[in-house]
N, C-alpha and C positions, 0 to 999 in steps of 0.2 A: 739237345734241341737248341735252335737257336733264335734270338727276338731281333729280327730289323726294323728299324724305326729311321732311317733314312737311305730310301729308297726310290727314284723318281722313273714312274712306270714305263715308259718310252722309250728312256734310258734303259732299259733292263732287258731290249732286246737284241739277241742274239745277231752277230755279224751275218750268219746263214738264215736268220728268220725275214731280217731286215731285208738283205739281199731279196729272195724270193719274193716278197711284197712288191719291191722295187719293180722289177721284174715285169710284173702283171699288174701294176697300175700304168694304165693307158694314158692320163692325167699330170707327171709328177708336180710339182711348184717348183722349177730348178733355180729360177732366180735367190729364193731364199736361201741354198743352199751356194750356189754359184756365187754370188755378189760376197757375199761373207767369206767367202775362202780364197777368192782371191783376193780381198784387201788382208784377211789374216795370214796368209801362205805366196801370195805374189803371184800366184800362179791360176791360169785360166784355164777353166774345165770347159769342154763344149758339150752340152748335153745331147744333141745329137749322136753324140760317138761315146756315149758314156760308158753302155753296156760292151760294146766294142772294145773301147781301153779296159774297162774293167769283167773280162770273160769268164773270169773264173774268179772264185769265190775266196781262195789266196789273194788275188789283187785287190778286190774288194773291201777286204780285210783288213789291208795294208792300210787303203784309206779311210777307212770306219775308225778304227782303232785312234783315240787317243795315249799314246804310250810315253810320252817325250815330255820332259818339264818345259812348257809355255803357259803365258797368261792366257788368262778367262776369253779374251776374244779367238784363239787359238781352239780352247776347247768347244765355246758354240758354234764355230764355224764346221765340226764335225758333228754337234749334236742336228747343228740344220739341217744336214742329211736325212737325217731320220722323219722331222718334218717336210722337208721337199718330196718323201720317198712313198712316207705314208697317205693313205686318200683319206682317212681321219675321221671313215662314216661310222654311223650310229653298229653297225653290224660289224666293224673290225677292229672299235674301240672292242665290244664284248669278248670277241672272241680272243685278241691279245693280251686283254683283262685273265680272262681265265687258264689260259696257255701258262703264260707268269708264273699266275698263283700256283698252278701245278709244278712249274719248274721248282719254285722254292720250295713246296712241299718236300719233291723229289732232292732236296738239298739240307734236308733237317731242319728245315726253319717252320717254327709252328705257330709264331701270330707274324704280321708283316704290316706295315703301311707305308702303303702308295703315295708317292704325290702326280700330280699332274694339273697341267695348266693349260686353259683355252688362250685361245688369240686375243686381242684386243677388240674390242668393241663387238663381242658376241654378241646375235642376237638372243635375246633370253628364250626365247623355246628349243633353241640350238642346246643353247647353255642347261637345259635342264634335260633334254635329252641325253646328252653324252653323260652327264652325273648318271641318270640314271642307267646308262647302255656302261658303264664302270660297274656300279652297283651289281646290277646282274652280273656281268663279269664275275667280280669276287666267289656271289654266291658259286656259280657254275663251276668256276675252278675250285672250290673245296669240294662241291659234290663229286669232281672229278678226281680229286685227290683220296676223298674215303673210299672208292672204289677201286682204288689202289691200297685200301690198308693208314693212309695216313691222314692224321688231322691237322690243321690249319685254322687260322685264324685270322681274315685278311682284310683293314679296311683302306680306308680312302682318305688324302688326306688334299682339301684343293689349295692349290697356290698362285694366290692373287697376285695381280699386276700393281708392283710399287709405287707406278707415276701414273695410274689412271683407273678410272670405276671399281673405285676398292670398295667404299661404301655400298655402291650399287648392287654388284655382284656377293657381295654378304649377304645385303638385305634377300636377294632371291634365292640363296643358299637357304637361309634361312625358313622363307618362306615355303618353300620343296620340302627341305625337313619337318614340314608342321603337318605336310598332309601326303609323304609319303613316306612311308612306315622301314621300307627299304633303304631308301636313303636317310633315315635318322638314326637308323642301327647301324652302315655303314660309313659314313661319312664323320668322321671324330677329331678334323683338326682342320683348320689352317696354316696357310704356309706364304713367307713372302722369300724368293728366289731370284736365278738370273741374276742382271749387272746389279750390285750394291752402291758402287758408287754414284756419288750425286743423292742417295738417298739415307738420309742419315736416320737412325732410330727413334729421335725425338720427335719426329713427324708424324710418327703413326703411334703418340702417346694417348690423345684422344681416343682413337679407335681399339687399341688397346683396352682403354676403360671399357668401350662400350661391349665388347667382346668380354668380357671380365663380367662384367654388369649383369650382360643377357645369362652368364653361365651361371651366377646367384639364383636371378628367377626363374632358370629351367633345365636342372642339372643333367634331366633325361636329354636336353637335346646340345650338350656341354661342348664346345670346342677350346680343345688344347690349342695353343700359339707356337708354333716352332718360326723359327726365323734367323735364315742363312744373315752369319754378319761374320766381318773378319776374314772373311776367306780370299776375299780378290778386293787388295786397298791401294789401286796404282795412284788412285788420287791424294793419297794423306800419308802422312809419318804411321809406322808402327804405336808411336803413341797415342794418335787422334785413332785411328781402328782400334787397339785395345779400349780405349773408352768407350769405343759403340757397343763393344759386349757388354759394358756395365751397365750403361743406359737403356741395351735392351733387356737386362734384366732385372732394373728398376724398377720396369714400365711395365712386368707382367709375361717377358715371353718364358713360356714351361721348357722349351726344346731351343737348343742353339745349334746350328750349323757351322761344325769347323771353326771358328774358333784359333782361326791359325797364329794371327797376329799376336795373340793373348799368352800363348802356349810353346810358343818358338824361341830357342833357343837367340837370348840378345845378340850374339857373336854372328848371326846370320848377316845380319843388316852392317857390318865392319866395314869401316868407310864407304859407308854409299850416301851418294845425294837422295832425301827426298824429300819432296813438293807436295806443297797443300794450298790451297786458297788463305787469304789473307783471312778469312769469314770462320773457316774450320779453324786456323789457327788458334784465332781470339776466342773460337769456343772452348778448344783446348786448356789454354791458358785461363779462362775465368772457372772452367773447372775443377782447377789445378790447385787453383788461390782455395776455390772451396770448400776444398778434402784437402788440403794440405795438411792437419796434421794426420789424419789416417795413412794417407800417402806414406808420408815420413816413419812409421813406426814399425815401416818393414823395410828402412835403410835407407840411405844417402840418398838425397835428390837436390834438385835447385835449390838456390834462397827465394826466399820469397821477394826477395829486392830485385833478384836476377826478373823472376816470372815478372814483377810488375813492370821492368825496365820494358822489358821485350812486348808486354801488353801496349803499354803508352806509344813503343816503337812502331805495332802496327796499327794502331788508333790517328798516328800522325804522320804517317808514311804517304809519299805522294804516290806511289803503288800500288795504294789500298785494295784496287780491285787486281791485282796480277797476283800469280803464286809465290810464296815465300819458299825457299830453297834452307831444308835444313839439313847439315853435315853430322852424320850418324857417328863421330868419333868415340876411343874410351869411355870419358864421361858418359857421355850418352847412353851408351851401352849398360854401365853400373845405374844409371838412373832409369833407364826402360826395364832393369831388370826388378828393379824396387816398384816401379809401378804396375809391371805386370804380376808381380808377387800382392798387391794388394786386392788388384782386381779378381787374382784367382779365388784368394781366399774372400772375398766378396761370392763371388759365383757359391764359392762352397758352404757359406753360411747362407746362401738361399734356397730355393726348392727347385731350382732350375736346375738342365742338364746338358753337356755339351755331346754333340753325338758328332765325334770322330771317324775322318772314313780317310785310311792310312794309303791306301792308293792313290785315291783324288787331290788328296795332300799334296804330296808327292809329287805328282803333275799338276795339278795349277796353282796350286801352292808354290812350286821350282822351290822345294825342301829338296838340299843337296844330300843328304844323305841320314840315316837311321836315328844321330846322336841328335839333330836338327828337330827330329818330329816332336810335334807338342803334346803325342798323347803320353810320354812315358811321363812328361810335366804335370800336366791333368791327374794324374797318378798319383805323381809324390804330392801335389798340392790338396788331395783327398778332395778333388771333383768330381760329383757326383757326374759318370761319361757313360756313353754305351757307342759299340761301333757299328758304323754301317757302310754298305758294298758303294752308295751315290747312283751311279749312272753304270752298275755291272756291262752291261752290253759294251758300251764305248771302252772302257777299261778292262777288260779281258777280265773279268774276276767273279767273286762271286763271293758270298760271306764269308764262309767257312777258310776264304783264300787270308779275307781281309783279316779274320782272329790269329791265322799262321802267320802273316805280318807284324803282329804286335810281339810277338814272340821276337822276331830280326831285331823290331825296335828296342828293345830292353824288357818289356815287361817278365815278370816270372808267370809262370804254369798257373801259380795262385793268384795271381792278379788278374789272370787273362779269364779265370774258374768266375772269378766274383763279378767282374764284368759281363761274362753272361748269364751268370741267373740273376745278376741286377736290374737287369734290362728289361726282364718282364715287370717289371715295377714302374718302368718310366713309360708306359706307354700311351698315349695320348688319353683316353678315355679314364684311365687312373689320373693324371696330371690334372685334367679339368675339371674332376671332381664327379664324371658321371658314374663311373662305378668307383667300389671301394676294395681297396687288397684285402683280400682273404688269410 
């Protein structure tokens, strides 16, 4: 049997399920879908002619499917689909909710959680409705799964919006959970996903506490913290994203999302330019000054004379507010590789866990190939990891596909053995401390 612990609901369906929704919503939202695919892809979709170009359920397919190594804006321009497609009501949430849970059932997966995320500036009875029309979901798809013979385990995990009503939308999470008994048994984690850039970890240290805080005084109603970082960093060095892993696991988050930057081979990045803000920079850099010698005790890195040189440089730079252009050379590469060997072993001396999803990688990650991906890294550096499908629907996969991947990757039979029964141990509700392993 097997434990998925990232998994985003929406994502998870079927190019034929989607399709026929599609279909029979009289309604669709095309702009969201449209506008995003042609500044990602160049190309104009007319939706009037959509079901027409797209007649059959091969062409369809074609375009649903993200298969191809592009960045992040490449893949939500496919996932918009799914929201342009969907009518999004209190009655097709439930029932896509339970359909899922049956499908993984019918896949050997026997606990799972969901994420999923509302639009921006929900109204809150909306917002508590659709929690609750997931909730049911869950239940009904187990009920519908033991009546096939199988048991399941399946909750819900919401995924706030990084630059807007984060507190808000807690506090009426929260408050649901207090006096609906369904949704406090279900609902076991928070999630922050979507564009990462622009939003650095240390922003949501505060709320962080407070989410930590609440989980002290009410273990029954405990939320784990997972939090996509590292996975899509067009804005920053591979050094400044590996630092946001640390910081987010500094700060309290139990689950990490990919993880790419952290875990990828240094020789990936072999002469490329990249850009970060003069702001990230300096944050780089004064972090650098301030673990320097931990840094250092897993091999070759700057002088401290070099780091302060280049601090003062942008502190006095008439470009202060432009990006700085950093050239990914040898050196660099030996010193990215001693930084991200500290950070690993960082992660691994904490209680946090990286959940690797060898597909997604792959694709928005543009990981060229097998010896690149950073779970076989995760591995050797004894990181506590578990893997999961991400967005199966879009990526033609499915768990069972993503464990036969790690196998391409390098891992051994034994490694791949201990990654799945480890994983019922990381699961949100164990992490936050609301129940305890048996």
């Amino acid at each position: 049997m097997y434990c998925e612990l990232h998994n985003h609901l929406y994502g998870s369906l079927t190019a034929e399920r989607l399709y026929t929704i599609g279909k029979r919503n009289p309604n669709p939202r095309w702009n969201i879908f449209t506008d995003s695919y042609e500044k990602a892809y160049g190309r104009i979709i007319e939706p009037s002619k959509f079901f027409e170009e797209y007649d059959t359920l091969e062409k369809f397919s074609k375009l649903y499917y993200f298969n191809h190594r592009g960045p992040f804006p490449e893949f939500q321009a496919k996932f918009n689909l799914i929201i342009a497609l969907v009518p999004f009501t209190i009655d097709e949430i439930k029932n896509i909710t339970e359909q899922i849970v049956l499908d993984h059932a019918r896949e050997n997966v026997s606990h799972t959680e969901y994420r999923i995320m509302f639009p921006p500036n929900e109204e809150r009875d909306i917002f508590e409705r659709r929690i609750q029309a997931i909730c049911c979901g869950l239940e009904e798809g187990e009920a519908l799964a033991l009546k096939e013979g199988l048991n399941i385990r399946s909750e819900a995990i919401l995924s706030l919006h990084r630059n807007q009503n984060t507190i808000e939308n807690y506090n009426w999470l929260k408050e649901l959970m207090a006096k609906d008994s369904l949704v406090n048994d279900r609902l076991t984690g928070i999630d922050f996903c979507h564009i990462e850039e622009g939003f650095p970890p240390k922003e949501k240290e505060g709320f962080f506490n407070r989410v930590l805080s609440d989980n002290k005084i009410d273990p029954n109603s405990a939320l784990a913290i997972v939090y996509h970082v590292a996975e899509s960093y067009e804005d920053k060095t591979p050094f400044s994203a590996s630092r946001w892993v640390w910081e987010s696991v500094k700060y309290g988050a139990h689950r990490l999302g990919h993880c790419i930057a952290l875990g990828v081979d240094p020789k990936y990045f072999a002469n490329s330019i990249r850009k970060e803000s003069t702001k990230e920079r300096v944050d780089q850099l004064n972090w650098e000054l301030t673990h320097y010698e931990e840094i250092t005790r897993f091999g070759e890195y700057y002088s401290r004379q070099e780091i302060e040189k280049n601090l003062k440089e942008c502190h006095h730079s008439p470009l202060s507010n432009q990006n700085v252009k950093i050239h990914i050379d040898e050196i660099s590469i030996r010193y990215l590789r001693t930084l991200q060997d500290y950070i690993l072993n960082f992660v691994k001396e904490s209680n946090s866990v990286i959940e690797s999803c060898p597909s997604s990688n792959f694709y928005i990650g543009m990981i060229h190939n097998a010896k690149e991906h950073p779970l076989k890294r995760f591995v050797e550096n004894k990181v506590k990891v578990t893997i999961g499908s991400d967005d199966p629907g879009i990526f033609d996969t499915n768990l069972q596909k993503e464990y036969t991947m790690a196998k391409e990757i390098g891992l051994s039979e034994q490694e791949i053995e201990t990654i799945r029964t480890k994983s019922f141990l990381y699961t949100s509700a164990l992490l936050s401390g609301r129940t305890k392993s048996s």
